[in-house]
PyMOL commands that place a pseudoatom at each C-alpha (Angstrom):
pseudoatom trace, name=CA, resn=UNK, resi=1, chain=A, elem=C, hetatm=0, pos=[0.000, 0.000, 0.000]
pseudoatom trace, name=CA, resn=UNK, resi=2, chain=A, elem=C, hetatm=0, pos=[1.223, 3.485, -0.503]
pseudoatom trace, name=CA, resn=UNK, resi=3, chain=A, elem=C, hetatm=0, pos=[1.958, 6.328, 1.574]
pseudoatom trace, name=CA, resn=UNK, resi=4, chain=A, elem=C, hetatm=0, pos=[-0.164, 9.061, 1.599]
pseudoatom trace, name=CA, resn=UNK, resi=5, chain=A, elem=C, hetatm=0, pos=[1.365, 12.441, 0.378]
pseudoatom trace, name=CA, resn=UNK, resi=6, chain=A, elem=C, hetatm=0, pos=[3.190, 14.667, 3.186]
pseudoatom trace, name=CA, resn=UNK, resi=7, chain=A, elem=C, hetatm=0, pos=[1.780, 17.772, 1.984]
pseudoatom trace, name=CA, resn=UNK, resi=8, chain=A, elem=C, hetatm=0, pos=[3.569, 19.605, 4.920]
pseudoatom trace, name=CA, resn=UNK, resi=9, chain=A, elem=C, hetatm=0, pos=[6.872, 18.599, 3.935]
pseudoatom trace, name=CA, resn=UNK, resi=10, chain=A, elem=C, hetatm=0, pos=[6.514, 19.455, 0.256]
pseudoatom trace, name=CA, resn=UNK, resi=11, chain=A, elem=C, hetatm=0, pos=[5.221, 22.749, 1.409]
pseudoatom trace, name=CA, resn=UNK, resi=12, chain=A, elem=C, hetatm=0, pos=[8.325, 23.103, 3.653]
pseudoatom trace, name=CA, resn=UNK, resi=13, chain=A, elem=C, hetatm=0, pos=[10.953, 22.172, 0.447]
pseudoatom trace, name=CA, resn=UNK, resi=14, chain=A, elem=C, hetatm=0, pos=[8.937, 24.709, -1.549]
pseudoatom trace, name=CA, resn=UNK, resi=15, chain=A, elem=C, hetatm=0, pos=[9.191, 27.462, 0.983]
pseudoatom trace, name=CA, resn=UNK, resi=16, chain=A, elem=C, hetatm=0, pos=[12.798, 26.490, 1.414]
pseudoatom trace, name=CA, resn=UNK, resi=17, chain=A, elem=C, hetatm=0, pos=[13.681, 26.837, -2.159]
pseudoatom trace, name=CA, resn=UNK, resi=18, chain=A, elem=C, hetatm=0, pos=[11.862, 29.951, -2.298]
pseudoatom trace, name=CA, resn=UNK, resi=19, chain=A, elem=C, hetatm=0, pos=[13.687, 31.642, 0.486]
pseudoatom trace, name=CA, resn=UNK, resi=20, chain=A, elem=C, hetatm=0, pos=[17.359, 30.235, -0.594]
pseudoatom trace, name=CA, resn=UNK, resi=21, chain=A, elem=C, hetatm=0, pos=[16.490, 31.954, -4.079]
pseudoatom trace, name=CA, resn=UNK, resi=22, chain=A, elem=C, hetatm=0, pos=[15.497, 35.839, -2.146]
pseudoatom trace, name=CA, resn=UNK, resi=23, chain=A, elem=C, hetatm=0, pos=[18.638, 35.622, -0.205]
pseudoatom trace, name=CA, resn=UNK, resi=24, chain=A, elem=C, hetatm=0, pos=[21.008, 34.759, -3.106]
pseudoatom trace, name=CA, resn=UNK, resi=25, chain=A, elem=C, hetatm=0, pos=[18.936, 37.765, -5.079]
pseudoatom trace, name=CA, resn=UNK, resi=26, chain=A, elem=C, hetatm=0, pos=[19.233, 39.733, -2.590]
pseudoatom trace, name=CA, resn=UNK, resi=27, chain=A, elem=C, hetatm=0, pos=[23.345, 38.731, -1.644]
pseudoatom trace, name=CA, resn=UNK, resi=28, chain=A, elem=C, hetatm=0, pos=[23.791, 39.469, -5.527]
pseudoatom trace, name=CA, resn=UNK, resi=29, chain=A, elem=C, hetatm=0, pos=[22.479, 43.209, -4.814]
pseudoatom trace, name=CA, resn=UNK, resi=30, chain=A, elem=C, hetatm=0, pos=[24.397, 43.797, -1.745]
pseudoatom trace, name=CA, resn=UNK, resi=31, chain=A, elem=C, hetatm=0, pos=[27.920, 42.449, -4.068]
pseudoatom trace, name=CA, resn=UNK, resi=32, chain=A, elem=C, hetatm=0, pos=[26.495, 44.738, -6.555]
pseudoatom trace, name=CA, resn=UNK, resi=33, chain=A, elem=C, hetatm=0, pos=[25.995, 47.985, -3.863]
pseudoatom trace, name=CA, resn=UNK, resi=34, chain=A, elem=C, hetatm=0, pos=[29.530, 47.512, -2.480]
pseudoatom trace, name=CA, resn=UNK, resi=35, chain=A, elem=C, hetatm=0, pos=[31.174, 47.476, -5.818]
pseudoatom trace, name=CA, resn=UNK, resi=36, chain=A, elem=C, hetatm=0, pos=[29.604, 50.931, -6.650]
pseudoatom trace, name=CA, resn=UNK, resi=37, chain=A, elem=C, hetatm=0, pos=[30.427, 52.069, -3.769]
pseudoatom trace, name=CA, resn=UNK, resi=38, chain=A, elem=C, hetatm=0, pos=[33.918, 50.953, -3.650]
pseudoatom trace, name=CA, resn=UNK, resi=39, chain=A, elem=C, hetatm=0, pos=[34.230, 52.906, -6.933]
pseudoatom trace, name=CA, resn=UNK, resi=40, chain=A, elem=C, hetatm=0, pos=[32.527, 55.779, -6.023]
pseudoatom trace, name=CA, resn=UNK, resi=41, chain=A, elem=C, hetatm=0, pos=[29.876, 55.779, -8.790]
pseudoatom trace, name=CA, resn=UNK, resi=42, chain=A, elem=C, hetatm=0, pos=[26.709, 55.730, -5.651]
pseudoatom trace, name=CA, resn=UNK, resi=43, chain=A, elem=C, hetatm=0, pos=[27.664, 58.469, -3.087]
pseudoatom trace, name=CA, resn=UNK, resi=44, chain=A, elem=C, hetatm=0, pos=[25.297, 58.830, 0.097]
pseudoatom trace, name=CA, resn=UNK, resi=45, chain=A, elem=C, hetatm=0, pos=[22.604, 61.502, -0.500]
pseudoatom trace, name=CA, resn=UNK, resi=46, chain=A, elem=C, hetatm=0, pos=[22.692, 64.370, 1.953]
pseudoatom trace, name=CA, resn=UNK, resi=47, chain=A, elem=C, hetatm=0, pos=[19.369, 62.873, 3.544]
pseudoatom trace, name=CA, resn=UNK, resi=48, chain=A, elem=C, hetatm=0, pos=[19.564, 65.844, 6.329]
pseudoatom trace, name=CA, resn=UNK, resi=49, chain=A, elem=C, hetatm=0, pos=[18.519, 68.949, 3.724]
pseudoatom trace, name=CA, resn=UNK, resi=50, chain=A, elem=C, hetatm=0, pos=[16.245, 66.866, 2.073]
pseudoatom trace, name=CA, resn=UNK, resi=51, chain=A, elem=C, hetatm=0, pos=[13.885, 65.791, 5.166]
pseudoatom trace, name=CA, resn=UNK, resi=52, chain=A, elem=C, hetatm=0, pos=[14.056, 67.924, 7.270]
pseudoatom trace, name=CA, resn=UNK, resi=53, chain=A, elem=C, hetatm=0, pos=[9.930, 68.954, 7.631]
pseudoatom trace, name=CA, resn=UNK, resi=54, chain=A, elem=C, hetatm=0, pos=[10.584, 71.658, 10.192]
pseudoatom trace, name=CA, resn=UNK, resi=55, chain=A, elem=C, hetatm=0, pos=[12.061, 74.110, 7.677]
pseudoatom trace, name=CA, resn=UNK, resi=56, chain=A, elem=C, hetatm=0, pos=[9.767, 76.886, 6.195]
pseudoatom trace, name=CA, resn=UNK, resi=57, chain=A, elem=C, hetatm=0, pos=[9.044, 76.511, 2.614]
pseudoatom trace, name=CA, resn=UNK, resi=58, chain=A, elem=C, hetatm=0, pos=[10.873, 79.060, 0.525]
pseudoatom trace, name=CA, resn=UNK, resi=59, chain=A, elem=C, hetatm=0, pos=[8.396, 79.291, -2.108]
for i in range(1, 59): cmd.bond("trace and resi %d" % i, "trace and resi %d" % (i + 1))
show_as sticks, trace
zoom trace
C-alpha cells in the first residue's frame, strides 16, 4: 500500500527553495551595492537637507 502524500513537507521544500532563491537575489544586490560604492559611482545623499519637515518653505 502506498503512503499518503506529506503535503507539509513538500510545502516546507517549496518554501525552502523559495527563500534560498530571495537571499542569493538579494546577496547578488548587496555584491552589486559595495562594488559601486567601492568605486565611487553611488555616493550617500545628503538625507539631512532633504527631510528635514521643520524648515519653512521658501516658495
Amino acid at each position: 500500500m502506498a503512503r499518503p502524500p506529506n503535503y507539509g513537507q513538500q510545502r516546507a521544500e517549496v518554501n525552502r527553495g523559495k527563500q534560498a532563491k530571495k537571499e542569493a537575489k538579494q546577496r547578488e544586490r548587496d555584491e552589486a551595492v559595495a562594488k559601486r560604492k567601492a568605486a565611487g559611482q553611488d555616493p550617500e545623499p545628503d538625507t539631512d537637507a532633504e527631510s528635514d519637515t521643520d524648515a519653512p518653505n521658501r516658495s
